[in-house]
mmCIF file of the N, C-alpha and C atoms, coordinates in Angstrom:
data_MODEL
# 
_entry.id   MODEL 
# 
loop_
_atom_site.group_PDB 
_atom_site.id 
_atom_site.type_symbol 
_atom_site.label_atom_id 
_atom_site.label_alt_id 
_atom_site.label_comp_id 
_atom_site.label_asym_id 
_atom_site.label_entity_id 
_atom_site.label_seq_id 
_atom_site.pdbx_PDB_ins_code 
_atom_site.Cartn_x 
_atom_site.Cartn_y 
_atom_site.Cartn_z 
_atom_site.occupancy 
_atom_site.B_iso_or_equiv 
_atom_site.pdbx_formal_charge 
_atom_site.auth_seq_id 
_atom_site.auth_comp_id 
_atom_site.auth_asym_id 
_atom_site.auth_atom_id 
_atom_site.pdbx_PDB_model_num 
ATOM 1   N N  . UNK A 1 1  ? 8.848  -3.961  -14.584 1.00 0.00 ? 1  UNK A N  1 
ATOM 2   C CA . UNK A 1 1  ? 7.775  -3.141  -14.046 1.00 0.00 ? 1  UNK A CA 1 
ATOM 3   C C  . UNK A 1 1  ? 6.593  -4.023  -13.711 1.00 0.00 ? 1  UNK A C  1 
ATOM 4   N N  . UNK A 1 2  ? 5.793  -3.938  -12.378 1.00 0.00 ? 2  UNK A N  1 
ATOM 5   C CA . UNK A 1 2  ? 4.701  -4.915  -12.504 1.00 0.00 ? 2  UNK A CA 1 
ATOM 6   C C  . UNK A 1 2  ? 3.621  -3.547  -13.497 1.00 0.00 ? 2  UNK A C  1 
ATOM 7   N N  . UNK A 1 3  ? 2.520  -5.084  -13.784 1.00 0.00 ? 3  UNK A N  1 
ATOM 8   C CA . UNK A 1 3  ? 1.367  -5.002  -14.637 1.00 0.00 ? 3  UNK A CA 1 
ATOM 9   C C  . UNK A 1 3  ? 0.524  -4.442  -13.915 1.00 0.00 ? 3  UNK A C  1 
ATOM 10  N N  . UNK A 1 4  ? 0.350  -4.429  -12.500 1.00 0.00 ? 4  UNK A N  1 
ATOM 11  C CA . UNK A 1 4  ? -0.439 -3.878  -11.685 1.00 0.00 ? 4  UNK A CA 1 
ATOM 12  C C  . UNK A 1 4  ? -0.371 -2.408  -11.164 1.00 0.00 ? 4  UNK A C  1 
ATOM 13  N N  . UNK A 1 5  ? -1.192 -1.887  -10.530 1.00 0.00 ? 5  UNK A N  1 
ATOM 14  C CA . UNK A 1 5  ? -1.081 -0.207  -10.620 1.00 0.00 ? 5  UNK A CA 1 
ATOM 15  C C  . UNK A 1 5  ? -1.256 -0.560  -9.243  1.00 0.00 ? 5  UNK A C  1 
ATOM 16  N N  . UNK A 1 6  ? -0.282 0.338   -8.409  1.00 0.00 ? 6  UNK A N  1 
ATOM 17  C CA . UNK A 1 6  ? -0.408 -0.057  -6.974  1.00 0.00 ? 6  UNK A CA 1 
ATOM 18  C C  . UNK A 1 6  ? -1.287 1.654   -6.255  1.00 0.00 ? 6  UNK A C  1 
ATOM 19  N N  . UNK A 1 7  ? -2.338 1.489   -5.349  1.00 0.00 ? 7  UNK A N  1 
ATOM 20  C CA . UNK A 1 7  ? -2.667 2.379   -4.785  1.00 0.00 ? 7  UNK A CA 1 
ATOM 21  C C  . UNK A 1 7  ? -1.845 3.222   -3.662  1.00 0.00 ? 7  UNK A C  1 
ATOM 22  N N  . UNK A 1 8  ? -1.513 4.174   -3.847  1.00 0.00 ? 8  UNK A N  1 
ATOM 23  C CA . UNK A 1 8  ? -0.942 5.489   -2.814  1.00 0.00 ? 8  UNK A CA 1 
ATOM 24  C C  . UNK A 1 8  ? -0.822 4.818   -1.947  1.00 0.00 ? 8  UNK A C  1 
ATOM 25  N N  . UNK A 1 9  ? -1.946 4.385   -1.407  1.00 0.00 ? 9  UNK A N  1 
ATOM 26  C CA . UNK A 1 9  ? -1.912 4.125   0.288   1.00 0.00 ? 9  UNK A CA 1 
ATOM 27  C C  . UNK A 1 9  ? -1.194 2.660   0.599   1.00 0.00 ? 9  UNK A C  1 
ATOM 28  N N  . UNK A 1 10 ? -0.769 2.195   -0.433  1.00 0.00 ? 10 UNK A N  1 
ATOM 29  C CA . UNK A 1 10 ? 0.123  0.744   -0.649  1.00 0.00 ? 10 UNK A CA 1 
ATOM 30  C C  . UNK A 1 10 ? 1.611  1.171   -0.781  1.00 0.00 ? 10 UNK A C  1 
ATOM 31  N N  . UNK A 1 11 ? 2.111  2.053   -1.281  1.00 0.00 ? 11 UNK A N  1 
ATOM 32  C CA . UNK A 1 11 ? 3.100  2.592   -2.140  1.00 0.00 ? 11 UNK A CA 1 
ATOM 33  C C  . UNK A 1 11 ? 4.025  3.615   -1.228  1.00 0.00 ? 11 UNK A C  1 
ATOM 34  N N  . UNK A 1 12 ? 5.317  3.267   -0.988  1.00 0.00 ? 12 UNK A N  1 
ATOM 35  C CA . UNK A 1 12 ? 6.445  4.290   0.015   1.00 0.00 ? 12 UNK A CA 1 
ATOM 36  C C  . UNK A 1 12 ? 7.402  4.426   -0.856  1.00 0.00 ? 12 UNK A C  1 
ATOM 37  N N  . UNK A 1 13 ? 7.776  5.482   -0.994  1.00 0.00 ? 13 UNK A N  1 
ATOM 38  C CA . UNK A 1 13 ? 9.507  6.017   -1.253  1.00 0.00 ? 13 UNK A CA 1 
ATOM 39  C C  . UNK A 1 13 ? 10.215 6.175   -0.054  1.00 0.00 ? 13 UNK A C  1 
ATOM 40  N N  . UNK A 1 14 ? 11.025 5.019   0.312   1.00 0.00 ? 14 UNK A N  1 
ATOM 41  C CA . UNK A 1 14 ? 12.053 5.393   0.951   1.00 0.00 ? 14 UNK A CA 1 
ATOM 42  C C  . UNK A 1 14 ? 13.218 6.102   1.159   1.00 0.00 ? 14 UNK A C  1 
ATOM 43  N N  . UNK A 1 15 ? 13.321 7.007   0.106   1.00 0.00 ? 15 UNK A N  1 
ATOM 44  C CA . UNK A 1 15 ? 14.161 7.950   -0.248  1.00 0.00 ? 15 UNK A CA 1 
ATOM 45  C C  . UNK A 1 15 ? 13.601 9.164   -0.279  1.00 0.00 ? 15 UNK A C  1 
ATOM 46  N N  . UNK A 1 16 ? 14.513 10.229  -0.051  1.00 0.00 ? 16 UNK A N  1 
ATOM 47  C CA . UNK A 1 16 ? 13.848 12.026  -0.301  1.00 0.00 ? 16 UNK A CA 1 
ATOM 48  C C  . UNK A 1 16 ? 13.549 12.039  -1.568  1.00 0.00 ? 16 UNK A C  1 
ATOM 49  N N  . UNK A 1 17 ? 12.807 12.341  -2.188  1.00 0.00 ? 17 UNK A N  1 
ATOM 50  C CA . UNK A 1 17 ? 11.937 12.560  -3.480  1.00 0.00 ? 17 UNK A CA 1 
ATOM 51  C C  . UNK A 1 17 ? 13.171 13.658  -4.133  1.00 0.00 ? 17 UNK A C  1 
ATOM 52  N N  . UNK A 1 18 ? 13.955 14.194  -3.341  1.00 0.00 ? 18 UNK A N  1 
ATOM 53  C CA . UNK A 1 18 ? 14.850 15.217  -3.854  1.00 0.00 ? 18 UNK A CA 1 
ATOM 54  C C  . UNK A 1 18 ? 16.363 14.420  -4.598  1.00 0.00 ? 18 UNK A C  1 
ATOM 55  N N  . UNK A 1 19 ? 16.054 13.628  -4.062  1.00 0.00 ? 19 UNK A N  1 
ATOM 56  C CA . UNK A 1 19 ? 17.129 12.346  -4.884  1.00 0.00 ? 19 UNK A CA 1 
ATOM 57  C C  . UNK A 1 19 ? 16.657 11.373  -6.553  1.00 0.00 ? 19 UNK A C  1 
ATOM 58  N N  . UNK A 1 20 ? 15.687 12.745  -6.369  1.00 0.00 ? 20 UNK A N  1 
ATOM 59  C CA . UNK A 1 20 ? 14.985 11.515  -8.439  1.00 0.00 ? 20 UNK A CA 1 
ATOM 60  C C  . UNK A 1 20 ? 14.657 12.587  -8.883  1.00 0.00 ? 20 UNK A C  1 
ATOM 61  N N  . UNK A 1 21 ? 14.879 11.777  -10.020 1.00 0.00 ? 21 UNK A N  1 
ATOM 62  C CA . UNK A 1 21 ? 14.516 12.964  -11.152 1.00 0.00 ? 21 UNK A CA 1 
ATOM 63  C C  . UNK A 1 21 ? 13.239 12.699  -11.675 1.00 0.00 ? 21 UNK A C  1 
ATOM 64  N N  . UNK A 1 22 ? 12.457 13.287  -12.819 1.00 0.00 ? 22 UNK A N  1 
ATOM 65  C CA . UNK A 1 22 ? 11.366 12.956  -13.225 1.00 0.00 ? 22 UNK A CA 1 
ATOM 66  C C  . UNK A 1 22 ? 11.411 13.363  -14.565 1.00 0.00 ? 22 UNK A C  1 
ATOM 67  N N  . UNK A 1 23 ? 11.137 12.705  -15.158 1.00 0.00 ? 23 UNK A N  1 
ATOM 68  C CA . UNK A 1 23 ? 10.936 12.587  -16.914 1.00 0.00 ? 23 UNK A CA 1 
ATOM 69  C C  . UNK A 1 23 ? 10.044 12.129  -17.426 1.00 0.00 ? 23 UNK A C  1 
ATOM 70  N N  . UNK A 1 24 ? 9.226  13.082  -19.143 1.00 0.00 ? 24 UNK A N  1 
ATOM 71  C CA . UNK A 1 24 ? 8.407  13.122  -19.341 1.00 0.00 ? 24 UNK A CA 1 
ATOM 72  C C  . UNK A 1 24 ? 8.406  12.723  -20.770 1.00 0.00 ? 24 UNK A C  1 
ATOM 73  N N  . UNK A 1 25 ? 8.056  11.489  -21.377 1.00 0.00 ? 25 UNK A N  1 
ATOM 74  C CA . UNK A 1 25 ? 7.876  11.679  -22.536 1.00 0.00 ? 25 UNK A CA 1 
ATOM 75  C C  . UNK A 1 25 ? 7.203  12.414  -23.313 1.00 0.00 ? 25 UNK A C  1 
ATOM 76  N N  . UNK A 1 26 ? 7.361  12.371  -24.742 1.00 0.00 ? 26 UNK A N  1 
ATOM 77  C CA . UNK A 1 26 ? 6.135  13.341  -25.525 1.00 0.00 ? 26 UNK A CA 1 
ATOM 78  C C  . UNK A 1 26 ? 5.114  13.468  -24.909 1.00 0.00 ? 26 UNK A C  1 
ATOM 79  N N  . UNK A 1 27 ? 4.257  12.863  -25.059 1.00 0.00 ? 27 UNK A N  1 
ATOM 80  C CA . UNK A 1 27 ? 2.660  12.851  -24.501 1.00 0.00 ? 27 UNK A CA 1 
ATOM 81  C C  . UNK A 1 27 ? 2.831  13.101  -23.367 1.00 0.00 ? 27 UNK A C  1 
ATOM 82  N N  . UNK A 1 28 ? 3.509  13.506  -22.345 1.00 0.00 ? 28 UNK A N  1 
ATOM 83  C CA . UNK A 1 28 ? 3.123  13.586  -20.722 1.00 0.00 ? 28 UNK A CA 1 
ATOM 84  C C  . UNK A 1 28 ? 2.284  13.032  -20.051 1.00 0.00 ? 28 UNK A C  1 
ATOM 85  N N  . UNK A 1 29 ? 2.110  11.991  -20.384 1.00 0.00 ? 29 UNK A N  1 
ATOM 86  C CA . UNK A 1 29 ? 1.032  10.981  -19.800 1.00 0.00 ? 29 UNK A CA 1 
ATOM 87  C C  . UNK A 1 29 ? 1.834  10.524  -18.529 1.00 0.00 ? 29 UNK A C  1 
ATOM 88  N N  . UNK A 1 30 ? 2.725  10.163  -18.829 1.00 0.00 ? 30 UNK A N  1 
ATOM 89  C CA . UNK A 1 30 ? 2.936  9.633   -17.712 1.00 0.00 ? 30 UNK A CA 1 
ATOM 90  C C  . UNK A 1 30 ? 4.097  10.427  -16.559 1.00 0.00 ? 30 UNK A C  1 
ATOM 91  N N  . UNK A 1 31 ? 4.328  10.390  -15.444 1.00 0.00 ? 31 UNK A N  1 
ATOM 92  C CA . UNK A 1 31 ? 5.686  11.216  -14.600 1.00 0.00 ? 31 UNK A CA 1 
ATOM 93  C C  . UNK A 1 31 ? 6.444  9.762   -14.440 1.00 0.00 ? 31 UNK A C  1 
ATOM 94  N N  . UNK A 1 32 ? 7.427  9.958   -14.678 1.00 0.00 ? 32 UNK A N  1 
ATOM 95  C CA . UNK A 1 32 ? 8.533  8.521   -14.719 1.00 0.00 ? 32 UNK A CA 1 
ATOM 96  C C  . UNK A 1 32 ? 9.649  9.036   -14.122 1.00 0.00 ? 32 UNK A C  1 
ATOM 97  N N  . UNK A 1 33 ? 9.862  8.631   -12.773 1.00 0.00 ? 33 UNK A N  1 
ATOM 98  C CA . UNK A 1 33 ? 10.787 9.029   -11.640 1.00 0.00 ? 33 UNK A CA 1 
ATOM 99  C C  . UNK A 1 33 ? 11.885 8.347   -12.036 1.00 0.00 ? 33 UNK A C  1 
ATOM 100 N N  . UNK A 1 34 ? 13.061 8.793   -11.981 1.00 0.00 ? 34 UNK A N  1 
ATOM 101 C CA . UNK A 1 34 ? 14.598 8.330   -12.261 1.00 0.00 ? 34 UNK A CA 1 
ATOM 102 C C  . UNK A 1 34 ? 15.500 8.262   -10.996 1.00 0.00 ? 34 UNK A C  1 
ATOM 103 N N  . UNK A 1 35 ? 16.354 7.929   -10.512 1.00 0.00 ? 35 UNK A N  1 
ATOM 104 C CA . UNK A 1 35 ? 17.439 8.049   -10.314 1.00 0.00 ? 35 UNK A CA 1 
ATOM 105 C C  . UNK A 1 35 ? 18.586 9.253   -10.266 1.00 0.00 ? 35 UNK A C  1 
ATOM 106 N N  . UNK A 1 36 ? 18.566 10.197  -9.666  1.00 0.00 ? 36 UNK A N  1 
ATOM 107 C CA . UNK A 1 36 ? 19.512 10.820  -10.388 1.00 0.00 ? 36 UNK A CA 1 
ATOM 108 C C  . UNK A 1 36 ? 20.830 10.335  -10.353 1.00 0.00 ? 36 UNK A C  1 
ATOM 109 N N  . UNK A 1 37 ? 21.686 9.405   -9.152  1.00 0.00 ? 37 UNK A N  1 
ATOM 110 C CA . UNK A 1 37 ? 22.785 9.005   -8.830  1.00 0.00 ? 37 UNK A CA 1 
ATOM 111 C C  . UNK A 1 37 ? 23.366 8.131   -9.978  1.00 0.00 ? 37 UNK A C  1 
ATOM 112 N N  . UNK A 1 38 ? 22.268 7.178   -10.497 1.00 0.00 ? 38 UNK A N  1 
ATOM 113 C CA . UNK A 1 38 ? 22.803 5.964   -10.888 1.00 0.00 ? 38 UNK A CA 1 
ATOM 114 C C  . UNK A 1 38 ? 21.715 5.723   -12.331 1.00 0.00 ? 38 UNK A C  1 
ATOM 115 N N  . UNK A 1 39 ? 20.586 6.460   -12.281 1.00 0.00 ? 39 UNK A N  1 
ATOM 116 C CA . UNK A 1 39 ? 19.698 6.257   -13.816 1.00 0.00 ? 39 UNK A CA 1 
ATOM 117 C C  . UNK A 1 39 ? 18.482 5.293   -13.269 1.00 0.00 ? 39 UNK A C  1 
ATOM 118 N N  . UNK A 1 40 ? 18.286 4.569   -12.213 1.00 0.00 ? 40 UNK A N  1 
ATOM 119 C CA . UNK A 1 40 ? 17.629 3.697   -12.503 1.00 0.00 ? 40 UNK A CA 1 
ATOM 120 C C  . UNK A 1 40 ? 15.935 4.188   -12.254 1.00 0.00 ? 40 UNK A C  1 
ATOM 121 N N  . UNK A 1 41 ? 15.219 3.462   -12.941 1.00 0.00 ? 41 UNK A N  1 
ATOM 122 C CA . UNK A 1 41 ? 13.616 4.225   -13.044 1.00 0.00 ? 41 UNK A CA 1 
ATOM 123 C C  . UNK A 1 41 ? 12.769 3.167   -12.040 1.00 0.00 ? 41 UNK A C  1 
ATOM 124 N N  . UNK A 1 42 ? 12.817 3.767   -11.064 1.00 0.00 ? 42 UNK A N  1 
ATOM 125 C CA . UNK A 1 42 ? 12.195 2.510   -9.739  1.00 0.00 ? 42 UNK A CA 1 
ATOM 126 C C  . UNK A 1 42 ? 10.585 2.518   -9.829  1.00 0.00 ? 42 UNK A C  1 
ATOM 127 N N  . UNK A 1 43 ? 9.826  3.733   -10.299 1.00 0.00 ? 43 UNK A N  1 
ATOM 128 C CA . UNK A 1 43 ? 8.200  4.017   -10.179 1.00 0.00 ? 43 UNK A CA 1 
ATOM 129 C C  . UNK A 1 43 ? 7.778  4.830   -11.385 1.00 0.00 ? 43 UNK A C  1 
ATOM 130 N N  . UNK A 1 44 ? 6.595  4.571   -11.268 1.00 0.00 ? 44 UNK A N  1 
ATOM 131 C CA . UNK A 1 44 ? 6.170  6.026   -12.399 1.00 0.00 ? 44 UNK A CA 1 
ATOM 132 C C  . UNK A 1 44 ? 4.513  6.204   -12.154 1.00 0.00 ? 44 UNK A C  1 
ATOM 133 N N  . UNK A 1 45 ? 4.127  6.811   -12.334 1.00 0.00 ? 45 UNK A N  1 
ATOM 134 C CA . UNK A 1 45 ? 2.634  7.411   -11.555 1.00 0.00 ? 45 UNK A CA 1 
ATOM 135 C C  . UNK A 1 45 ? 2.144  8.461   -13.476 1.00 0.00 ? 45 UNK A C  1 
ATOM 136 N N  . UNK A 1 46 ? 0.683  7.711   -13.370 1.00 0.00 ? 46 UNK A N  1 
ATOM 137 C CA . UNK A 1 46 ? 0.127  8.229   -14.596 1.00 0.00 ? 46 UNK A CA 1 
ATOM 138 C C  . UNK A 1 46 ? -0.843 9.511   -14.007 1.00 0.00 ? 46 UNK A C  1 
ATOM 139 N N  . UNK A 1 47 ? -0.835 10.448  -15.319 1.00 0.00 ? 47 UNK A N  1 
ATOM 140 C CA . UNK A 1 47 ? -0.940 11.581  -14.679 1.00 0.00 ? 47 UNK A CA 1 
ATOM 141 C C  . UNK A 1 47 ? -2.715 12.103  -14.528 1.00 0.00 ? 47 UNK A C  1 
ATOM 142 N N  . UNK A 1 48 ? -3.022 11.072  -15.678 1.00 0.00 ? 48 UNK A N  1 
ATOM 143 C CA . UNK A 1 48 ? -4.800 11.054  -15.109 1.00 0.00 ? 48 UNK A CA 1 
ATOM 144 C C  . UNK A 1 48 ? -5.252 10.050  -13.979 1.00 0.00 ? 48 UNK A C  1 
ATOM 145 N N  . UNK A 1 49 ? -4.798 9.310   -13.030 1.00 0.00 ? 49 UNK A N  1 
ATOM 146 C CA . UNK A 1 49 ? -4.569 8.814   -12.013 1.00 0.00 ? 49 UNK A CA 1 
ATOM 147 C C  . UNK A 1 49 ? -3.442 9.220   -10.924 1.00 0.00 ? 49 UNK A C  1 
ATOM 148 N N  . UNK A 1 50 ? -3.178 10.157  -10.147 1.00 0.00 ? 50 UNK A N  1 
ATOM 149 C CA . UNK A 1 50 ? -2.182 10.380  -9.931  1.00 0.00 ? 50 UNK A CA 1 
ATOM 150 C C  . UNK A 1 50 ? -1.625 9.485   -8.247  1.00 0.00 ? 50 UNK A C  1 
ATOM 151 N N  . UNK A 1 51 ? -2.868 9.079   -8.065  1.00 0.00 ? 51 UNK A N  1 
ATOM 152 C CA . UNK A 1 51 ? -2.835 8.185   -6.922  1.00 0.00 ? 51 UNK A CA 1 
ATOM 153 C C  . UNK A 1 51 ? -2.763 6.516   -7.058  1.00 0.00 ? 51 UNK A C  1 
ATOM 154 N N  . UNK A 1 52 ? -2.032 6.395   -8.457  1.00 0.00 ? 52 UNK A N  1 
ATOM 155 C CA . UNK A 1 52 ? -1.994 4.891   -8.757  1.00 0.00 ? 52 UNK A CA 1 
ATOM 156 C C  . UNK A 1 52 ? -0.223 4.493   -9.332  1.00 0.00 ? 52 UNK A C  1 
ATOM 157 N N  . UNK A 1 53 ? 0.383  3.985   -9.157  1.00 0.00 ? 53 UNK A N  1 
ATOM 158 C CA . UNK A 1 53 ? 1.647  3.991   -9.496  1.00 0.00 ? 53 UNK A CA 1 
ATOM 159 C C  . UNK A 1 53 ? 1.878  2.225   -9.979  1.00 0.00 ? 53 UNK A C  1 
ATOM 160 N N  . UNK A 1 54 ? 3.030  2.304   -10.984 1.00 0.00 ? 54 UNK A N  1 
ATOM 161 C CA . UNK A 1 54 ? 3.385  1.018   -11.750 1.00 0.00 ? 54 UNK A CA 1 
ATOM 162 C C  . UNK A 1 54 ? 5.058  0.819   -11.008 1.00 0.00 ? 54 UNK A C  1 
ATOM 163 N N  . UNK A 1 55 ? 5.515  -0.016  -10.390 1.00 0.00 ? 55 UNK A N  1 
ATOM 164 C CA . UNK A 1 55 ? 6.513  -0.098  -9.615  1.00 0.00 ? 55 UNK A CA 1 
ATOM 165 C C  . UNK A 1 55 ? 7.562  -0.961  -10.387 1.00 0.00 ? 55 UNK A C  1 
ATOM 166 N N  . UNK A 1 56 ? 9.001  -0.591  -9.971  1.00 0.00 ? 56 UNK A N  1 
ATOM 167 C CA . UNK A 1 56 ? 10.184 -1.232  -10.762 1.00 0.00 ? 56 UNK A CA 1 
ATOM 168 C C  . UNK A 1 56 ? 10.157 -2.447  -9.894  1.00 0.00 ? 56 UNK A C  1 
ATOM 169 N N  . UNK A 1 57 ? 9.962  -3.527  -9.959  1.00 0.00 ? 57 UNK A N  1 
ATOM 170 C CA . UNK A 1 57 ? 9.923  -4.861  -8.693  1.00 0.00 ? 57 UNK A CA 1 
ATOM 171 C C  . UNK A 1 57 ? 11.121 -5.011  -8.425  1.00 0.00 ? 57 UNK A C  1 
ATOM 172 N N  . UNK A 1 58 ? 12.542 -4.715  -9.058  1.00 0.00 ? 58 UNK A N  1 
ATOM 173 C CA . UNK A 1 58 ? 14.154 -5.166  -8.689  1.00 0.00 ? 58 UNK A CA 1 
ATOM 174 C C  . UNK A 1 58 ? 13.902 -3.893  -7.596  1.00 0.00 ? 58 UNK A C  1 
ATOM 175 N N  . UNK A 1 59 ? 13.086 -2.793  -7.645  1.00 0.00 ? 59 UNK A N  1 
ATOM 176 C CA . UNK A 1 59 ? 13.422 -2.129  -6.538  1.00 0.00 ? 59 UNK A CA 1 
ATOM 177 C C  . UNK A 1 59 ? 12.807 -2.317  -5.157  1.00 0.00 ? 59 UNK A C  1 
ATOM 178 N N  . UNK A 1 60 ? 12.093 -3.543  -4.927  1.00 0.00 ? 60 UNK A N  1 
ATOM 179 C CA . UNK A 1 60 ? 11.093 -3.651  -3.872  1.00 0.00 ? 60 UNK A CA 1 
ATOM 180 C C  . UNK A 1 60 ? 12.216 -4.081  -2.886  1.00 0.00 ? 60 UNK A C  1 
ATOM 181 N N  . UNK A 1 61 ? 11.954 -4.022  -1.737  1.00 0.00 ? 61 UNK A N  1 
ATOM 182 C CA . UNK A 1 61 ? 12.587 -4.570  -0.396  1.00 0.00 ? 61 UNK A CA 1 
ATOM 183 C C  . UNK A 1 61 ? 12.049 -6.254  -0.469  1.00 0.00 ? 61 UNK A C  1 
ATOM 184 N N  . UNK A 1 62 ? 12.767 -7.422  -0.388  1.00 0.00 ? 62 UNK A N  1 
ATOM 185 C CA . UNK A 1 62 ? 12.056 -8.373  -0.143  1.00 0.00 ? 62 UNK A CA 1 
ATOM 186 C C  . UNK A 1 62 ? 11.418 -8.974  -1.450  1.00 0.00 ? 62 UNK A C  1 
ATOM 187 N N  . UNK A 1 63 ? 11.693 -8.340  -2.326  1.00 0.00 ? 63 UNK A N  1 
ATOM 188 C CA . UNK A 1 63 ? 11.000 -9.333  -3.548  1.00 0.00 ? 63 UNK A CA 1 
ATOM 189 C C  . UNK A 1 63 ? 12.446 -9.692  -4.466  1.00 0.00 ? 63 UNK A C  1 
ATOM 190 N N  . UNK A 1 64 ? 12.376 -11.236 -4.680  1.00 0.00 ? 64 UNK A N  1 
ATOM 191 C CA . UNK A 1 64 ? 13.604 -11.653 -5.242  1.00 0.00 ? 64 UNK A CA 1 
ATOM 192 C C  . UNK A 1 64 ? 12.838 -12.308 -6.713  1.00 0.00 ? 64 UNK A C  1 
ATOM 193 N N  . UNK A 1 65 ? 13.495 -10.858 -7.911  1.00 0.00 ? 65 UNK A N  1 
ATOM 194 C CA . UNK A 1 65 ? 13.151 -11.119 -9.125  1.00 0.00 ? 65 UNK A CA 1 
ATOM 195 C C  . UNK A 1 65 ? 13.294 -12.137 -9.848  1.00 0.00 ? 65 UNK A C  1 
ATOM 196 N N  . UNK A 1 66 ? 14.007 -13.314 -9.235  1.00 0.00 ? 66 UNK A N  1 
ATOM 197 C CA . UNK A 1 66 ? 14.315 -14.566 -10.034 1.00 0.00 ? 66 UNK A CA 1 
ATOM 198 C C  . UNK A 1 66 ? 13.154 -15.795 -9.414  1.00 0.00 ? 66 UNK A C  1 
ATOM 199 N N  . UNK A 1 67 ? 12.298 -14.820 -8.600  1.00 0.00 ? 67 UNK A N  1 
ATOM 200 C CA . UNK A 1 67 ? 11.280 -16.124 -8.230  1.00 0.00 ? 67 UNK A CA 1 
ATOM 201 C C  . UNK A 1 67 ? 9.927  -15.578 -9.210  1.00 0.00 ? 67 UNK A C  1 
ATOM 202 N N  . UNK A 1 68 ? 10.364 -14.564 -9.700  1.00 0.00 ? 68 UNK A N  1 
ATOM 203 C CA . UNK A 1 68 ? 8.636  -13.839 -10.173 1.00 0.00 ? 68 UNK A CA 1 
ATOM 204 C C  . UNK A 1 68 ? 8.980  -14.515 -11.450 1.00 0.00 ? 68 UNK A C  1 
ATOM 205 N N  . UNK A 1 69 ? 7.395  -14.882 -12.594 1.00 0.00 ? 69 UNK A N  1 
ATOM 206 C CA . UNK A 1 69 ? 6.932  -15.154 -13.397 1.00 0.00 ? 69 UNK A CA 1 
ATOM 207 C C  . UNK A 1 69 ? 6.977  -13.621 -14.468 1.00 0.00 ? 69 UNK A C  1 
ATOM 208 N N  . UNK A 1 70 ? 7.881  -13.735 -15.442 1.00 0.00 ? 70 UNK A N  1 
ATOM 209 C CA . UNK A 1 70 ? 8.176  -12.677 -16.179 1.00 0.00 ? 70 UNK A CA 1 
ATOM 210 C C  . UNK A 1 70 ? 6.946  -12.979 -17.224 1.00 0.00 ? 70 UNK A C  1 
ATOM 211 N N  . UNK A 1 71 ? 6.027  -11.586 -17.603 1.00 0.00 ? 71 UNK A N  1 
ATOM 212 C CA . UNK A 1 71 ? 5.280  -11.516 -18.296 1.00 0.00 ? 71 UNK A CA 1 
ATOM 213 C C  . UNK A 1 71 ? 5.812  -10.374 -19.339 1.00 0.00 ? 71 UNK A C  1 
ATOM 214 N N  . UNK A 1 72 ? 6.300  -10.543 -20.428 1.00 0.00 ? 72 UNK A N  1 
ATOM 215 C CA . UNK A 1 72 ? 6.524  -9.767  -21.764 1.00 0.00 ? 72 UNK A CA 1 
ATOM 216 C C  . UNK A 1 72 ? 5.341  -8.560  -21.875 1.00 0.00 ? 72 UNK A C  1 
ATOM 217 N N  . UNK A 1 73 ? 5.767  -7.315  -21.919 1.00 0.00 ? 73 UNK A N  1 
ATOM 218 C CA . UNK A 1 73 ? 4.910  -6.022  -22.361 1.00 0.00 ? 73 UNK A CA 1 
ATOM 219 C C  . UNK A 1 73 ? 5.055  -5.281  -23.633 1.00 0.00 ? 73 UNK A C  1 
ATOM 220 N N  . UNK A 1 74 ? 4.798  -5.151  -24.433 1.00 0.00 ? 74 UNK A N  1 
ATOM 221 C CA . UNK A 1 74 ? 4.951  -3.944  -25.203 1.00 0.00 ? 74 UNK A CA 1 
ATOM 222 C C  . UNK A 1 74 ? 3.861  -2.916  -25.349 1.00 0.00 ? 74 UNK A C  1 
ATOM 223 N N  . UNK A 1 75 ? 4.941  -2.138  -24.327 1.00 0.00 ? 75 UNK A N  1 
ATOM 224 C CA . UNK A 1 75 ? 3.915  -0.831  -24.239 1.00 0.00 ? 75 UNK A CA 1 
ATOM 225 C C  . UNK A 1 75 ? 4.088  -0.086  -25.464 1.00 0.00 ? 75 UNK A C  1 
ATOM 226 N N  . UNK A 1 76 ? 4.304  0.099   -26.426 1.00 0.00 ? 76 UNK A N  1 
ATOM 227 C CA . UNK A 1 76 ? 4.282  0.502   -27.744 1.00 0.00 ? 76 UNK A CA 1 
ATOM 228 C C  . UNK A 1 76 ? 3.202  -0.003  -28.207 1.00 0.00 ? 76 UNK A C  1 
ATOM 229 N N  . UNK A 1 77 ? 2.746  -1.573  -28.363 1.00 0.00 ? 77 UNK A N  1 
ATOM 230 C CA . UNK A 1 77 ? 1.352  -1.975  -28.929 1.00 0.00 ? 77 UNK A CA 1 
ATOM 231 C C  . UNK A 1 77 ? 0.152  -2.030  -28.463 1.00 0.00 ? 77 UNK A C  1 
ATOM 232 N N  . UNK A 1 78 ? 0.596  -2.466  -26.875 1.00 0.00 ? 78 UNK A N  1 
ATOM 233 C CA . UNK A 1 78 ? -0.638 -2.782  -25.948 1.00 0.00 ? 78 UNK A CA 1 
ATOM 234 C C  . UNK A 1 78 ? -0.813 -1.696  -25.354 1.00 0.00 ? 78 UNK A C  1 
ATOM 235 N N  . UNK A 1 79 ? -1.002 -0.236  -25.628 1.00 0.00 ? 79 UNK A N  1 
ATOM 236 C CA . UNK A 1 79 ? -1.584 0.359   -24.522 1.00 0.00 ? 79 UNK A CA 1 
ATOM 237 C C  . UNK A 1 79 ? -3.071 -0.068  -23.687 1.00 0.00 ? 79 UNK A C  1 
# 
């Protein structure tokens, strides 16, 4: 997932929105779009920002994940 929150007006689904699912953990903080075909979680959009989204990068067009600089998260500690 990047670290960065990408703005709406940066941000396309190339797919019908009718092809994902959306799942909510406890807290509903966040909408975390799925996959329905295959599982995979490509975006997710926080719900007190709803115009800012955190993107799956293996799902970008053109970005090859073995050139990016992997930065470790734990969203469990670091909110």
């Amino acid at each position: 997932m990047s670290l960065a929150y990408f703005p709406a007006n940066q941000f396309n689904v190339n797919i019908p929105l009718t092809q994902l699912g959306l799942y909510h953990w406890g807290d509903n903080d966040v909408d975390h779009y799925f996959c329905k075909n295959c599982g995979i979680f490509p975006f997710n959009r926080v719900n007190i920002d709803t115009e800012k989204f955190r993107v799956n990068l293996g799902c970008v067009d053109g970005v090859d994940i073995d050139q990016l600089t992997i930065q470790k998260f734990n969203g469990r500690d670091e909110l």
